[in-house]
N, C-alpha and C positions, 0 to 999 in steps of 0.2 A: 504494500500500500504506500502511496507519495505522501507521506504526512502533510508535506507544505502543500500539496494541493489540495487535501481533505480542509486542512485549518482554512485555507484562503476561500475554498468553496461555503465552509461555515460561517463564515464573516460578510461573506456576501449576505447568506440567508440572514444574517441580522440584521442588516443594513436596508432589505427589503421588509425584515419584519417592520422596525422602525417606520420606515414608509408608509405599510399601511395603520400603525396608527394613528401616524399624522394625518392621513386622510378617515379613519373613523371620526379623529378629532374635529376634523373641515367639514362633517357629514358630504362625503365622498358620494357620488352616483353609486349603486350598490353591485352595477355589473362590471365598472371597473376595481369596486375592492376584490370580488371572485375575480379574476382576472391576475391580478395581484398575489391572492391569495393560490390559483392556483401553480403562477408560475414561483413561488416556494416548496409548495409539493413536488412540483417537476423535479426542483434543485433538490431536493430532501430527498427522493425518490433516487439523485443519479449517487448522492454520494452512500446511500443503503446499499446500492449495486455495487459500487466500488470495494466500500467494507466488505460485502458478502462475497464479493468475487476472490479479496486477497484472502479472506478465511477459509473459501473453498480450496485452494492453491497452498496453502500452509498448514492450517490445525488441522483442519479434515484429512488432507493428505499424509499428513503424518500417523494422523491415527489409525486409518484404516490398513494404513503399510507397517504399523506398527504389531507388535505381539501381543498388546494388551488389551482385551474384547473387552473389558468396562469400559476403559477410558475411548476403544471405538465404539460402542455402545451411546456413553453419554455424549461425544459428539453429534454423531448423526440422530439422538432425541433432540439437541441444539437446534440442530437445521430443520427437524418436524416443526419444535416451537414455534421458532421463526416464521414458518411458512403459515404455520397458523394463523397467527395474530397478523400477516400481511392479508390475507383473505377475509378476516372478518369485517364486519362493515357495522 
């Protein structure tokens, strides 16, 4: 994972969180706070790929090539979690 690109990616998402509450503050048109609102999820959404992809690449792969079935066990219940709680609505 690029840390400086995760951290510079999360500052951004501050900077537009920021934004929109200066526009709930402005009482903002409400199709451009969603609009706003969703392109944070977008950003939130690319850098949960990023995390999950260098953890598929690293912990997971370690574990499953490893010798020790708990600790591949409780990774890959990890990644159920995970998948869970991204599916719920």
């Amino acid at each position: 994972m690029d840390k400086q690109d995760t951290l510079q990616r999360l500052k951004s998402v501050e900077g537009h969180i920021r934004g929109i509450e200066r526009m709930v503050e402005a009482d903002a048109y409400c199709i451009d706070l969603i609009r706003q609102i969703q392109a944070v999820q977008g950003a939130l959404n690319k850098i949960t790929t990023n995390v999950l992809d260098d953890h598929l690449r690293t912990c997971l792969t370690s574990a499953v090539r490893g010798d020790d079935a708990d600790e591949r066990e409780r990774v890959l219940g990890e990644i159920r979690e995970v998948y869970e709680m991204a599916t719920k609505v």
